[in-house]
C-alpha positions in Angstrom: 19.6 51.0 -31.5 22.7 51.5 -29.5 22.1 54.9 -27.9 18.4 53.3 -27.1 20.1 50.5 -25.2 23.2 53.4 -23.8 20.0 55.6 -22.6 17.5 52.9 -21.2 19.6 49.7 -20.9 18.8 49.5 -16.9 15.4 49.8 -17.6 15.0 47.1 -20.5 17.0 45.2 -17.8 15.1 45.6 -15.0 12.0 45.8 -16.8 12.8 42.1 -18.2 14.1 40.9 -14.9 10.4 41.9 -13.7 9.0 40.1 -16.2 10.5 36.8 -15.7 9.5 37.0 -11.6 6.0 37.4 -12.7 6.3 34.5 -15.3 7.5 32.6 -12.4 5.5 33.1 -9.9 2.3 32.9 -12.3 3.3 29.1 -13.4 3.9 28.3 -9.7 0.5 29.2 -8.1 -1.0 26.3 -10.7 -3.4 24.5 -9.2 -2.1 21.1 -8.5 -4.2 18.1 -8.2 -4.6 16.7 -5.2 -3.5 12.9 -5.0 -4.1 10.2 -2.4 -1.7 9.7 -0.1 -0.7 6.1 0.2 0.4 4.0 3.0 2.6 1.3 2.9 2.7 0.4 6.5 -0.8 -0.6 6.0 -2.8 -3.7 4.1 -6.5 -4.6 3.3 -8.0 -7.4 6.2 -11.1 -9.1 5.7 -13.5 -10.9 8.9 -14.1 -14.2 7.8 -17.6 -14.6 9.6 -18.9 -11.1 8.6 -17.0 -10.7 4.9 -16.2 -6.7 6.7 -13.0 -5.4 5.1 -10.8 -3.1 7.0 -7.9 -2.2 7.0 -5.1 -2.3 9.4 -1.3 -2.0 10.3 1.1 -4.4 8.5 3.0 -4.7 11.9 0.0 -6.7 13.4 0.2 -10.4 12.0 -3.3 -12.4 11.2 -5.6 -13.8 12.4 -6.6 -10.9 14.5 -9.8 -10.9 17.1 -13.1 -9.9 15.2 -16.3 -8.0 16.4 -17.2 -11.7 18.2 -13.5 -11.9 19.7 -12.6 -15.3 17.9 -9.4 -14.8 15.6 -11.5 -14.6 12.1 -10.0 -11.7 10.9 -7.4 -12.3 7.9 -5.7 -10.2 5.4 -7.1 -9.7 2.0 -4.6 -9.5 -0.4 -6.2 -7.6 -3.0 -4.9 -6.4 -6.5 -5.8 -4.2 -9.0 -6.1 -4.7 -13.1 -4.1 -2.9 -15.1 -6.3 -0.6 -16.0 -7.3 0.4 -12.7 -11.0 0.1 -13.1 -11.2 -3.6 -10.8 -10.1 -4.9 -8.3 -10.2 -8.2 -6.6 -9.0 -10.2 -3.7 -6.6 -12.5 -5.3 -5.9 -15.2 -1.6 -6.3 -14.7 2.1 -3.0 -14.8 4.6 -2.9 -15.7 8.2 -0.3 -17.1 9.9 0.0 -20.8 12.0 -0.4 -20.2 15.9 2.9 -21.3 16.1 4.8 -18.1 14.5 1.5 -16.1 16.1 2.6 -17.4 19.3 6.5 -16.5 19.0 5.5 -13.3 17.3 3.1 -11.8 20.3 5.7 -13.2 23.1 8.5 -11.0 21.0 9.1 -7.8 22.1 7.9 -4.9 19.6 11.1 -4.1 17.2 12.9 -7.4 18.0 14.5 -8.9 15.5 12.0 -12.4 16.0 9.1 -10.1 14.8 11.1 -8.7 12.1 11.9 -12.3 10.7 8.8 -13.1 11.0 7.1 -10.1 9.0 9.5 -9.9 6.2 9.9 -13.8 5.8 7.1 -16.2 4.5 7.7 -18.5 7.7 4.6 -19.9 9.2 2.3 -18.4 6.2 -0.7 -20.3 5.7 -2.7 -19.0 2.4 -6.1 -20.1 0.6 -8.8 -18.9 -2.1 -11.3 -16.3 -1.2 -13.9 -18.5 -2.3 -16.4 -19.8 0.7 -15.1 -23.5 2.1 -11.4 -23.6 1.0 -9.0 -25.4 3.3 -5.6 -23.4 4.4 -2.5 -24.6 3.2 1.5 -23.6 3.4 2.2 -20.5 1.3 5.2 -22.3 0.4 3.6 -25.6 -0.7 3.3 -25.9 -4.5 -0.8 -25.1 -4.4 -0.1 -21.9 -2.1 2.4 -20.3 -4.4 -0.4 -20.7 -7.3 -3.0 -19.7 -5.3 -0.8 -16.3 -4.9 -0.4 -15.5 -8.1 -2.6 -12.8 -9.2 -3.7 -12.6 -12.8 -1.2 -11.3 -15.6 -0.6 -7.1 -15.1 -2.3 -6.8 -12.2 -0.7 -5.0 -8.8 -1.1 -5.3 -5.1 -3.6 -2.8 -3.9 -2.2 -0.5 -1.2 -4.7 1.1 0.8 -5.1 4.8 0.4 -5.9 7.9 3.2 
């Protein structure tokens, strides 16, 4: 066995060191499964007079103008059960035209609009349900209205 590895040792070596390369290079041209992208800079909205969900940029704050013009269209916070087979709209969001108003006289990137994006100030909530009345999303009736059933996740819209 030793004057077989003396004689042919650069081969067995080589010829092993080939071997691994096409290993290698076989496992990595798998086919991979493509996934949907998600994007988090983005969130379901819903037209209140036509029930049409869209979706659009998390950096525009509701109600936004609908096909008519009016400010009807809100966003739909929608979640997903556990098992990924539902999916629901859980509460609407808008904001009062108070914080609208300060937020469209900000300038884009201020720290106002900031505030007002990643705080809850000025956030008016209610049930999807046909009829229901706004209220404060810090009230005690808006923060259960916002909970969404046990296990189940905010949906993020996907590409």
């Amino acid at each position: 066995m030793r004057k077989l590895i003396d004689k042919y040792g650069v081969y067995i070596g080589i010829g092993t060191l080939l071997l691994a390369v096409v290993i290698f290079l076989t496992l990595g041209r798998r086919k991979h499964v493509a996934t949907p992208s998600i994007d988090l800079s983005k969130g379901f909205f819903i037209d209140e007079q036509t029930n049409q969900e869209s979706v659009h940029s998390l950096d525009e704050i509701p109600p936004l103008p609908g096909k008519n013009g009016n400010l009807t269209v809100v966003r739909a916070m929608k979640y997903q059960s556990p098992d990924g087979k539902q999916s629901r709209i859980v509460y609407l969001l808008k904001y009062d035209p108070e914080t609208q108003a300060r937020f469209n006289a900000a300038p884009a990137g201020s720290a106002v609009r900031s505030q007002i994006l990643e705080g809850r100030s000025g956030q008016m909530v209610r049930s999807p349900e046909p009829g229901r009345q706004w209220i404060s999303s810090d009230s005690p009736e808006g923060r259960q209205i916002k909970q969404p059933p046990e296990g189940w996740q905010l949906s993020i819209p996907q590409q």
